[in-house]
N, C-alpha and C positions, 0 to 999 in steps of 0.2 A: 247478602250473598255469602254464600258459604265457603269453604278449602276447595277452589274449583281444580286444584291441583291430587287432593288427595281424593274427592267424588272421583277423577277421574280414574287415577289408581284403581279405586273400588273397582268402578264399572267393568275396569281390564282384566283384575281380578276374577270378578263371577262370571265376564264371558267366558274364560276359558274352563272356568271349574262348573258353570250351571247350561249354557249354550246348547250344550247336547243331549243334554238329560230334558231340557225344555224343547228342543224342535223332537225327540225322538216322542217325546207326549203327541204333540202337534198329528203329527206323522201319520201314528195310528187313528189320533181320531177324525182325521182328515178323512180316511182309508186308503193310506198311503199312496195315493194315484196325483199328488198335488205339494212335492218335494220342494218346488221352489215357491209356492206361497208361506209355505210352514217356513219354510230359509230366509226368507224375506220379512215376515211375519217377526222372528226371533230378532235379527236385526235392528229391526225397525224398533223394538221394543226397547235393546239398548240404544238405540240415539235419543228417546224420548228420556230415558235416564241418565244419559249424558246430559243431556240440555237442562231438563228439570230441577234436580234432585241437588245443585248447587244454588236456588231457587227457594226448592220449595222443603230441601231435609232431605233426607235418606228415608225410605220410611222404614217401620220398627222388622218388617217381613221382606225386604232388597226381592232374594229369589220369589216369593212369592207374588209382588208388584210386579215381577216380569213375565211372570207366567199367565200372571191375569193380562196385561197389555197386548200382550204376544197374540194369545188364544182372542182377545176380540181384534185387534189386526186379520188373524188367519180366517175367521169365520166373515167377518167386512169382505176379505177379498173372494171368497167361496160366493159370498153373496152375489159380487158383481160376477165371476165366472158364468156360474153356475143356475142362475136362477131357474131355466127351462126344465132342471134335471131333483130329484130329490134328495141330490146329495146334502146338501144343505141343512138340507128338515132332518136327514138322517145325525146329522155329527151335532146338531145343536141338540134334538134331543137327546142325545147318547152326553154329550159333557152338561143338559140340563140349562142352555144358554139364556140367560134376559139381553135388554139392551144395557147398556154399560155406558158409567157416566163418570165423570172426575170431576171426584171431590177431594179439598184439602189437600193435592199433590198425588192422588191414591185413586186408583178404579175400584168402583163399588157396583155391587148387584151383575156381578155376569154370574154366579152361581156356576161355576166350574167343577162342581160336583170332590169329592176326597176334603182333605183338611183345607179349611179356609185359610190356613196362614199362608202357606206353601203351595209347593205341589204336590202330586196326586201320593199316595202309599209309597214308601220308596221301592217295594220289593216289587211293584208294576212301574214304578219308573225303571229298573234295573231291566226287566224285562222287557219292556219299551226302548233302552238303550240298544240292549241286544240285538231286538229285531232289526232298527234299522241298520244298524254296522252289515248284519247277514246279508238284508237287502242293499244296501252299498257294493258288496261282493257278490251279489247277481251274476251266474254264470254267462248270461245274455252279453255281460261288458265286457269288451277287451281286457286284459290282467292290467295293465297299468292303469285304465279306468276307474277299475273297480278299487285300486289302491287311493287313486284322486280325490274320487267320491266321498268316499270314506272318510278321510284325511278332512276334507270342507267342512263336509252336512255333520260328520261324528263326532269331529275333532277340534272343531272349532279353525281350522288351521287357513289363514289367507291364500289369497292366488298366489302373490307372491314367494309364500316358504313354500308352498308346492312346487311352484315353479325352480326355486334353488334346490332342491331336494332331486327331482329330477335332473338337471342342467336344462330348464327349457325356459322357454318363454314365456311369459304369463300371461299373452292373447293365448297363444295355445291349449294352454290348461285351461284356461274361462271357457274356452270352446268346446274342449275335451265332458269340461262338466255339466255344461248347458247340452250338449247332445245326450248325455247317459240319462241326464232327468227325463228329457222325451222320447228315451227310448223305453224308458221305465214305463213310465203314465203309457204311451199308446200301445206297449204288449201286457199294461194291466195288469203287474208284476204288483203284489200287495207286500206290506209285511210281516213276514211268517212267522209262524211260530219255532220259538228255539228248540229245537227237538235235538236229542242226541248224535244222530245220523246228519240232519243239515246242520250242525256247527263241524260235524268233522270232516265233512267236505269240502268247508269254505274256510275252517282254521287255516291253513297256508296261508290267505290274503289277509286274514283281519293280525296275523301274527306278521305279514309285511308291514303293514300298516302300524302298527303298534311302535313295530320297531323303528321307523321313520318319524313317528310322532317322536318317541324318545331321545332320537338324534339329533330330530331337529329344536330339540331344548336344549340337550346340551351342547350342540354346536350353533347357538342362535343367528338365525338370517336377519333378522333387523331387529332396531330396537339400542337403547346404551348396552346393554350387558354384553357379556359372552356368552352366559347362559341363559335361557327361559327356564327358570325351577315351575312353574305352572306346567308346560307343556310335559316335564319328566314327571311331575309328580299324576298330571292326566295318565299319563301310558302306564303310569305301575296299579294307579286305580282300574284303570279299564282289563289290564292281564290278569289283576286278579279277580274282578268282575267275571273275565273269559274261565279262568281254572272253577269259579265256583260253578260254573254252569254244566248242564247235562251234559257227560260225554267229555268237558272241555280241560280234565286232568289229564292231560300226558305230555309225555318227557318233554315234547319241542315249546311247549307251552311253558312251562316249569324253567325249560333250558332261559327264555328269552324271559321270563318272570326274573332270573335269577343276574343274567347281563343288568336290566334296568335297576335292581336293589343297590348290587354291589357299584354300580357308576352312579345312580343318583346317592348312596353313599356317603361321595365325597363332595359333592353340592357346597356343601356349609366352607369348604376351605379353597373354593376354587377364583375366590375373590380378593382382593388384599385392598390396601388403601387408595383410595378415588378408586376403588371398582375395576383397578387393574386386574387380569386374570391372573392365578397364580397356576404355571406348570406343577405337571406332578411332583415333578423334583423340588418344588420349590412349597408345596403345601405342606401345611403342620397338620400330620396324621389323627393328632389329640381333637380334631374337629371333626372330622368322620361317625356318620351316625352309627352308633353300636346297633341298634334294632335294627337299621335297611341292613348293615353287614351281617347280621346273623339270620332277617331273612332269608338272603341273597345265597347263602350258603347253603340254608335249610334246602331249595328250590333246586339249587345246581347236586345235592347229594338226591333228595328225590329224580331228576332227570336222567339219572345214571342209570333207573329200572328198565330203558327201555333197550332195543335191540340195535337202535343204529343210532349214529352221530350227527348231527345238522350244524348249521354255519352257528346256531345261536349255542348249544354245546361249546362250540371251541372258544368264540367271544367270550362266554362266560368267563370259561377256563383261564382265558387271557388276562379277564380283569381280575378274577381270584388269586392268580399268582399276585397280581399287584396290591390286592387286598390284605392275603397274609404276610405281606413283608415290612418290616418293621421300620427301612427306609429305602428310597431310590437306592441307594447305593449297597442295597441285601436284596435287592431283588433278584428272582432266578432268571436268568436274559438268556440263560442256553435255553430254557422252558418254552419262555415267551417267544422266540425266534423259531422253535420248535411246531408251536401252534402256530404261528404266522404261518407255515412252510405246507402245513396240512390245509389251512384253512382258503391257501392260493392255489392249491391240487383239486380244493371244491367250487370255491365259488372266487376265479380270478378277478382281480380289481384292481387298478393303480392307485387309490386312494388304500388298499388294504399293501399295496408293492412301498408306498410312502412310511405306514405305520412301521413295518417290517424290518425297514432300512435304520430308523429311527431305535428302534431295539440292537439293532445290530450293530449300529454304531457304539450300545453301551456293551456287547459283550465281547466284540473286535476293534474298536476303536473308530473315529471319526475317516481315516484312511477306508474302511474297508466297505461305507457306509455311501461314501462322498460321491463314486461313482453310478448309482445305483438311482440316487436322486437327483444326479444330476442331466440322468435320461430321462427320467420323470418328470423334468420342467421342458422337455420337449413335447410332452403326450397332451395334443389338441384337448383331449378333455377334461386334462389339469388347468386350463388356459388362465382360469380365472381362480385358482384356487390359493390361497392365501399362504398354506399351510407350506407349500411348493417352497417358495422362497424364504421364509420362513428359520425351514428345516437346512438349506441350504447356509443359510444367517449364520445358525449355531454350529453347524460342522465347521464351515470356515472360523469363527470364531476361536474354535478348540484348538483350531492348526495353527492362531497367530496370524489367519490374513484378514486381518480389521479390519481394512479398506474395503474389500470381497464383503466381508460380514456388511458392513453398516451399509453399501448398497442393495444387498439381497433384503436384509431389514425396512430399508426405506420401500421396495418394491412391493412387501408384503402389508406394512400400512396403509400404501393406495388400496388393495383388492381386499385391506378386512372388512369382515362384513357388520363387525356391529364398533360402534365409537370408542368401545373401552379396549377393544382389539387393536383397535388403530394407537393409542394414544399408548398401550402394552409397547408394539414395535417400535413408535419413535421415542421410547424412553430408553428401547435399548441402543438407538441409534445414537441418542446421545450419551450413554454410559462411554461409545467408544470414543468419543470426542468428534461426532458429527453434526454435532447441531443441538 
């Protein structure tokens, strides 16, 4: 038996970076009327390489043993669907199917049609990605749907981080997403083609979307880390995937291209020893990727050609000041409290009233900061939110009431959300002499 530690690793790995490029293949040759066999189908193909592959090897082609698995899963289940109808006969001959057997750890003879190693061409993968993201954003779904959607079948992303993403439950979102597929399939909604006109219609959603993938890496809902680098490094492939597309260069695109460069960034410093998180304040700048930051910069000076401002605009701008400054302590915080102040005039939010308070406590002090947050730990929709007490921890801290700190510390422990978060706050609690 093999590294059943590190197979697994793998397999975590190419779900998130192959998952959607392999159901979005599925998809089309299904003829997208058949979301949740192709989703099931993908699935299924990683448990079999989870289970196998510390077994029987890795084989020499990973993505391409899953694309083959996957596609005779999805065709198997079309079979038992479908048999009365010719969907069937249609999608085996179009991908060319035999029957399929396993040998040596490996499926041989399905005849999947493109390069035998892999998947199919990548430039019809990419546009196979596309369509179904569009079809995810289906005008037909409620707007939070079509973000969910999206987020699953595109993104690879669990019920679970959806549901933290949202504040909601994750019967709800299961529910949310099992009704959109059958709303899909029985109005026969296919997936379209990326035409210029239907990506600029439905950019707002795949660019909500994006940017909640991206958040929810670097603010990771489970898991040891703080961060998921997988899911930020997805969302900066996928925005730039969206800018190369017909139609899909403009400013708000660029804007929210330029947010994910400049924050995933600082990726490589946001970790310290045992995988504690490091605050901004507390990272060593010299590990910052020079290429994401002069992307990042490239994107937000492009964004500036257009005529009006979006939330992803001002974000940007937010992180750029933090980008060109050469320490916490040279940071422009009249700037940053500046943009906080416009970007509460557009799109209100007590998680963006938290950030704000947080800036403001570095350009007026912990006094002028303390109150502001401390209204904020009464807003039901902070209830569970980590960062709440947290923030609270270090303003008290600054005033000299320890006691205040290493409670608000210990509070922020219980609600973090991943293990290195938790074990970050009770190291600060024992700095003060609480344990």
């Amino acid at each position: 038996m093999r590294d059943a530690s590190g197979v697994a690793r793998l397999v975590d790995d190419l779900f998130r970076r192959s998952a959607g490029e392999i159901t979005a293949v599925l998809v089309r040759r299904t003829g997208g009327l058949h979301l949740d066999a192709a989703e099931e189908a993908v699935q299924e193909a990683f448990v079999q390489a989870w289970r196998r592959w510390p077994w029987s090897g890795v084989p020499a082609n990973p993505r391409g043993w899953l694309f083959r698995v996957a596609s005779r899963r999805a065709l198997d289940t079309l079979r038992t669907r479908e048999r009365r109808t010719g969907l069937l006969e249609d999608a085996a001959r179009e991908a060319g199917a035999t029957e399929a057997g396993v040998e040596g750890g490996d499926l041989v003879g399905v005849g999947l049609g493109g390069p035998p190693a892999g998947l199919p061409d990548p430039e019809r993968v990419a546009d196979d990605e596309l369509a179904l993201l569009l079809l995810c954003a289906d005008p037909t779904l409620p707007r939070i749907t079509r973000v969910m959607l999206t987020l699953k079948l595109g993104c690879g992303f669990s019920v679970d981080e959806i549901a933290a993403a949202f504040l909601m439950k994750p019967t709800t979102v299961a529910q949310r997403c099992v009704r959109a597929k059958r709303t899909l399939r029985e109005a026969g909604v296919r997936p379209p083609e990326p035409t210029m006109t239907l990506l600029r219609e439905r950019a707002p959603v795949l660019r909500e979307v994006l940017y909640l993938l991206f958040t929810g890496g670097h603010a990771a809902a489970e898991g040891e880390g703080p961060v998921r680098a997988d899911l930020c490094g997805e969302a900066i492939r996928l925005g730039r995937l969206m800018l190369r597309a017909p139609g899909g260069d403009t400013p708000p695109t660029r804007a929210l291209l330029a947010l994910c460069c400049l924050h995933g960034a600082r990726l490589p410093a946001r970790s310290g020893p045992r995988g504690l998180p490091r605050s901004l304040e507390e990272q060593d700048r010299s590990l910052w990727d020079r290429g994401l930051l002069a992307e990042g910069f490239h994107h937000l000076e492009e964004s500036a050609r257009g005529s009006s401002v979006t939330r992803y605009h001002l974000e940007a701008g937010i992180a750029a000041v933090h980008a060109g400054a050469a320490s916490w302590s040279e940071t422009d915080w009249r700037r940053v409290v500046e943009l906080y102040d416009e970007l509460a005039a557009r799109s209100p939010s007590a998680v963006l009233e938290l950030n704000r308070a947080i800036a403001l406590a570095e350009l007026r002090g912990p006094e002028a900061a303390l109150p502001a947050v401390e209204a904020l730990a009464e807003e039901p929709s902070l209830a569970a939110y980590h960062l709440v007490p947290a923030t609270l921890g270090a303003l008290n801290r600054r005033l000299g009431r320890e006691d205040l700190a290493s409670g608000y510390y210990r509070e922020a422990a219980a609600r973090a959300p991943s293990a290195a978060e938790r074990r970050y706050f009770e190291a600060q609690v024992a700095a003060l002499g609480g344990g």
